[in-house]
N, C-alpha and C positions, 0 to 999 in steps of 0.2 A: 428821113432816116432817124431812126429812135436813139436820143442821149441815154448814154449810158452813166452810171456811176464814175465818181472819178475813184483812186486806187487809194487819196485819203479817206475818201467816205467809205468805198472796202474798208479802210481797218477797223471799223467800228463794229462788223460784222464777224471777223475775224482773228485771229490768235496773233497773227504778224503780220508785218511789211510783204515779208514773201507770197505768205497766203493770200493776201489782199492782191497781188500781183495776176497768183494765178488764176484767182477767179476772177478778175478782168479779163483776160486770155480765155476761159471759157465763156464769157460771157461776149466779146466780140467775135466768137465762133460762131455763136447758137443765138446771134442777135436778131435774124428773123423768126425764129421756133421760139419763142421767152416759157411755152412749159418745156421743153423737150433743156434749156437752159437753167432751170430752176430747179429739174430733175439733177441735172448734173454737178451744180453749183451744192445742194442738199447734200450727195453722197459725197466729193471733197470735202465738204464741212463734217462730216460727221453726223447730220440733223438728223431729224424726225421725221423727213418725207415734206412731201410739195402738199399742199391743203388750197383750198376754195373757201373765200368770204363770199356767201350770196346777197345780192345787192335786189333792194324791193324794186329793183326794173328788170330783172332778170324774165327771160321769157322761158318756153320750151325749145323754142331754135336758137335764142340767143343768151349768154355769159356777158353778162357786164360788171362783175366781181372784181374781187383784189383776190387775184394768184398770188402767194408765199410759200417762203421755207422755214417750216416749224420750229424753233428753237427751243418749243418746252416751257418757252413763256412769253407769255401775251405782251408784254415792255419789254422783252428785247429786241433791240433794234433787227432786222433782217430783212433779207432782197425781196420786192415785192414787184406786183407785175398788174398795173393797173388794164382790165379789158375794155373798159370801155373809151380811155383816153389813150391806149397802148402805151404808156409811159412806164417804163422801169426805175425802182428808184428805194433808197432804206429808209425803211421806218419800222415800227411795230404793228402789229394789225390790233393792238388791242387800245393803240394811239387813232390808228385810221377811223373803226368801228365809234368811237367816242367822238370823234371830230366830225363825223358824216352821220349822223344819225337817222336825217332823214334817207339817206342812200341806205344804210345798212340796217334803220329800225331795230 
């Protein structure tokens, strides 16, 4: 079963304790769907939509990228959804992308 964020590390993504609540709540709902939970998680927040980092192993039948919720900026922190380890978890994608270079080149 995939670890989910805890409800302090939501707040670093979100405006409040509350918020940060309720999208743990959707996020234990849609814990087996993580796009279909990232969609969801996005429009609560108000973001920019769910986006794809493509990873240099990525095939044409297979996604082994970083799923995220757009914030509008590449350093801020937000929910991301790794395919190839299926791990959920916040960061920035403009932190991953830097860290993983040979994954993301």
């Amino acid at each position: 079963m995939t670890r989910l964020p805890s409800v302090n590390t939501l707040e670093s993504i979100c405006d409040c304790r509350e918020d940060a609540i309720a999208v743990r709540k959707i996020m234990e709902k849609e814990r087996y769907f993580p796009g279909r939970m990232l969609r969801k998680v996005n429009n609560f927040l108000g973001l920019h939509g769910k986006e794809y980092i493509r990873s240099n192993q990525d095939t044409h039948g297979e996604s082994l990228g970083i799923s995220y919720c757009n914030t509008g900026d590449s350093y801020a922190p937000t929910l991301c959804y790794d395919h190839r380890s299926g791990r959920i978890f916040v960061s920035s994608w403009g932190d991953i992308v830097e860290n993983n270079s040979r994954r993301f080149g």
